[in-house]
N, C-alpha and C positions, 0 to 999 in steps of 0.2 A: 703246345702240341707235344704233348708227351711223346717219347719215343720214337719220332718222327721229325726228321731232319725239314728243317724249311726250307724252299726252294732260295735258288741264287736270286739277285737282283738282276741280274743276266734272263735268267726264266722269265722271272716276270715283268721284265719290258718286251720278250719275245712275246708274252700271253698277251701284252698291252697291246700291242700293236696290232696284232690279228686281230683283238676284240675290237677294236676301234674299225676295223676294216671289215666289220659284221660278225667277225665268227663269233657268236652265244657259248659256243663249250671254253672258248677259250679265256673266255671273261668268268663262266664260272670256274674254271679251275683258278684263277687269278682269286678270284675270292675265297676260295676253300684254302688258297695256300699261306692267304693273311688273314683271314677273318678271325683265327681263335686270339691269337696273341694283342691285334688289336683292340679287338672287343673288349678284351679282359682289364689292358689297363685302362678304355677308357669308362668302363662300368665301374672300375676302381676311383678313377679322377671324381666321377659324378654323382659317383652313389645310386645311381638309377638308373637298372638294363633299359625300360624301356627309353630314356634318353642315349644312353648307348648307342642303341639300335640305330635311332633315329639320326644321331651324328656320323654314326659309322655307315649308313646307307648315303646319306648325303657325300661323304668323302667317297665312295665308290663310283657314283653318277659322276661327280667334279673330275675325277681321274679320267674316268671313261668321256668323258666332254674335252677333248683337245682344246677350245675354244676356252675353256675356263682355266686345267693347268697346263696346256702350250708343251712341249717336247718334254716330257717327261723322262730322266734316265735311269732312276730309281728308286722306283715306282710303290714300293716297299718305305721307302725313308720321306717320300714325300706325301703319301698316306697318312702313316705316321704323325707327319708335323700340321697335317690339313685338320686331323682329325682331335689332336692336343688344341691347335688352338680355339678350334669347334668347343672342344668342352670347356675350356678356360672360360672362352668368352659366357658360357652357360653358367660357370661357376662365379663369375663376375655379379650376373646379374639375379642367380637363383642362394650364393653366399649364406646368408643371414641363416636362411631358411633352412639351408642342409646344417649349418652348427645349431640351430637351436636343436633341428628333432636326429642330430646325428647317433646319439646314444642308444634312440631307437632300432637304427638303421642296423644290418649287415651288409657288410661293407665285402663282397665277392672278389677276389683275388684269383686268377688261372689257379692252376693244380702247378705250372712252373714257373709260378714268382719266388724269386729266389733275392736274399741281399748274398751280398759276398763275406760278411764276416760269420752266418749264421747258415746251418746247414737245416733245413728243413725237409727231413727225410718220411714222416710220418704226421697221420692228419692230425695229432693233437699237436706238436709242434705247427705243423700248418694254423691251428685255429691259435695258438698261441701265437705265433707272429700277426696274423689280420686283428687280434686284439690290440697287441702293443702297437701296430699299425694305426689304427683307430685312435689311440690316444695322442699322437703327434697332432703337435697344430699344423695347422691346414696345409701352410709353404710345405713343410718340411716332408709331408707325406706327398705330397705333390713332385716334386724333385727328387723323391726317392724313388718315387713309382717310374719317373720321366728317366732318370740315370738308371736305374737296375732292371728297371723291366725293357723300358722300351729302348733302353741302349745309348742312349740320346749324351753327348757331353757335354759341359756346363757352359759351353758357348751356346750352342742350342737351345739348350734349358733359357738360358738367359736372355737371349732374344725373344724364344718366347712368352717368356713370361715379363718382358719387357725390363728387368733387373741386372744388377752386371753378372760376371762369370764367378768372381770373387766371394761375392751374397750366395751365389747357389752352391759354390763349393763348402760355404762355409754353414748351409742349410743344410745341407746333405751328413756334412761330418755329424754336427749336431743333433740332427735326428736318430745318426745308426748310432752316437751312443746314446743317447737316452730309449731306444729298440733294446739296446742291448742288458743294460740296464733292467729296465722293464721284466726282461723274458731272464736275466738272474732271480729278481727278486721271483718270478714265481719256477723258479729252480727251474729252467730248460737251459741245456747248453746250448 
């Protein structure tokens, strides 16, 4: 969400609760106030909006159903990890499929995905990073996207993705340099 400050975890367990208690505007502001940022990486994680969608609509119902995730406190971060392991498990069983026709694919990244050793101030930068993006095997873009974009630390990454803390830190190093790498060789700082 460009230019626009995201709301606290505070807000959106206030927006949760009322939505839960009927209020409609308050559930949709709860989604307006996460829906881009989630969306983005997990369109990222799958390679297909309309999977996306469909993960990201299902973790919004789950949220909004006390009965499925139970006292929610931050409501924003357990979104988040409803909605990574939604795509995982998609990517588990859809794999094969997305590395055979991946070279096909564009592969859509927010306008504020950002890594931290790499500044990406402008769209050709922008599409030179979702390139060098693209050429990462599958772990290593996955744990990049899960630590840079969605904030997430290598304990978390690693539970979810059922691996130790160690493996992801060391997927992550691994990736930003061969990103970095990558975007030398076609002369972008």
């Amino acid at each position: 969400m460009q230019g626009k400050k995201m709301a606290s975890e505070e807000t959106l367990l206030s927006l949760l609760k009322k939505a839960r208690k009927g209020d409609d505007d308050a559930f949709r502001k709860l989604v307006e106030e996460t829906r881009e940022r989630i969306f983005g990486a997990i369109a990222a994680m799958t390679q297909r909006e309309a999977i996306a969608e469909e993960i990201l609509q299902e973790g919004y119902l789950a949220l909004w159903d006390k009965s499925v995730s139970g006292d929610v406190e931050k409501p924003l971060r357990w979104l988040h990890r409803f909605c990574v392991n939604k795509s995982i498990d998609y990517l588990r069983r859809n794999e094969p499929i997305l590395l055979e026709n991946f070279d096909e694919e564009v592969e859509r990244l927010p306008s504020n995905f950002t890594c931290p050793e790499i500044a990406v101030s402008d769209s050709e930068r922008r599409e030179a990073l979702i390139s060098v993006l693209q050429k990462l095997p599958h772990r290593e873009r996955i744990t990049l996207l899960m630590s840079d974009y969605l904030g997430m630390d290598s304990f978390e990454i690693a539970s979810t993705l059922g691996t130790s803390p160690s493996t992801v830190r060391n997927q992550i190093s691994s990736g930003r340099k061969k990103m970095l790498n990558l975007l030398k060789e076609k002369k972008i700082d």
